[in-house]
C-alpha positions in Angstrom: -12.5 -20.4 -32.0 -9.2 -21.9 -32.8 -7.4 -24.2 -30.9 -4.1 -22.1 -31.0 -6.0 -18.9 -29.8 -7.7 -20.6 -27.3 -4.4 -22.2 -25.7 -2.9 -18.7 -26.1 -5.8 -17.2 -23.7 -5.6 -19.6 -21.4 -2.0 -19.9 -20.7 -2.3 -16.1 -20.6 -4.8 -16.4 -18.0 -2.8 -18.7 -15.9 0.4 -17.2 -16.3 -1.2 -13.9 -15.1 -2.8 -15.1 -11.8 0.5 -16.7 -10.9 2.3 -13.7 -11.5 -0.1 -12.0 -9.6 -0.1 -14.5 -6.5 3.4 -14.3 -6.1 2.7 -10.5 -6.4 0.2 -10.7 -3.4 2.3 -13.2 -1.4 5.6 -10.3 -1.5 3.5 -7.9 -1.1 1.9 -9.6 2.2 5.3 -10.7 3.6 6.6 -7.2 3.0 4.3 -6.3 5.5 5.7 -7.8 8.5 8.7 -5.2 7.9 7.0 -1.9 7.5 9.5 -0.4 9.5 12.3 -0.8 7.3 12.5 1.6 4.4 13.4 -1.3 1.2 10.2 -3.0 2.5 8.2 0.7 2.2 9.9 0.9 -1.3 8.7 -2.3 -2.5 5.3 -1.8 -0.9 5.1 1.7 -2.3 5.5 -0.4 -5.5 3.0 -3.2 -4.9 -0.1 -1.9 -3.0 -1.4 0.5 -5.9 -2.0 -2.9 -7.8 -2.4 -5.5 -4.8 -5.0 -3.3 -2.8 -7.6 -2.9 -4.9 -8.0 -6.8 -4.9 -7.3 -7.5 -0.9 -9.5 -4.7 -0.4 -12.5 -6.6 -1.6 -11.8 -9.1 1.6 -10.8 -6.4 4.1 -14.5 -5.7 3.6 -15.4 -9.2 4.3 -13.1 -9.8 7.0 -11.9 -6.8 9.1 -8.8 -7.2 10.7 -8.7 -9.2 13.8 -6.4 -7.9 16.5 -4.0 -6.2 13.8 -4.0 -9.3 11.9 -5.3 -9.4 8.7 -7.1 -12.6 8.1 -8.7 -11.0 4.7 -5.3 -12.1 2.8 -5.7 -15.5 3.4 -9.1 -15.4 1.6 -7.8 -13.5 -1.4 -5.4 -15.9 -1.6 -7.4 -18.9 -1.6 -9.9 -17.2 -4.1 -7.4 -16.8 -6.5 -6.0 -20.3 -6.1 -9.7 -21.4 -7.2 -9.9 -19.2 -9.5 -6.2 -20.4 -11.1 -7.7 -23.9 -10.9 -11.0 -23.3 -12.3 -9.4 -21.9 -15.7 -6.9 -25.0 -15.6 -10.1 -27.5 -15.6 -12.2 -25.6 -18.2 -8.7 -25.1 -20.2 -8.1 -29.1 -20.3 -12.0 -29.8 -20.8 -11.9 -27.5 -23.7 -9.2 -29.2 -25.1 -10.6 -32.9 -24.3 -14.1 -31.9 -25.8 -15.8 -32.7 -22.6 
């Protein structure tokens, strides 16, 4: 594969989880205000695509006294995930 394409999937890659971490760190601080209604907008926004994913963890980790301890795992699992695609991306393009 070429270099050039290979850079191009990577960086995609990365950029995408980043967005999508900031995405999942909005969407968990817009919890805290669920009773205000420009919080309920924005989470009317961001759950259809954040839930899926923290869903996989609320099955893990059920909330704990109405504290949802799953998100920190999500989070976490994406952060590896973000820098296990940085390593193989710089190994790929050491050769090693």
């Amino acid at each position: 594969m070429d270099s050039s394409i290979t850079q191009l999937i990577f960086q995609t890659l990365s950029a995408f989880l980043n967005i999508y971490l900031v995405l999942l760190f909005i969407r968990i601080l817009l919890s805290w205000f669920q009773s205000a209604e420009w919080a309920m907008n924005a989470m009317s926004f961001l759950s259809p695509i954040t839930d899926p994913y923290l869903n996989i963890f609320r099955s893990i980790i059920p909330p704990l006294g109405g504290i949802d301890f799953s998100a920190i795992l999500a989070i976490l699992a994406l952060q590896f995930l973000s820098s296990a695609i940085d390593s193989l991306y710089v190994s790929s393009m050491t050769g090693f």
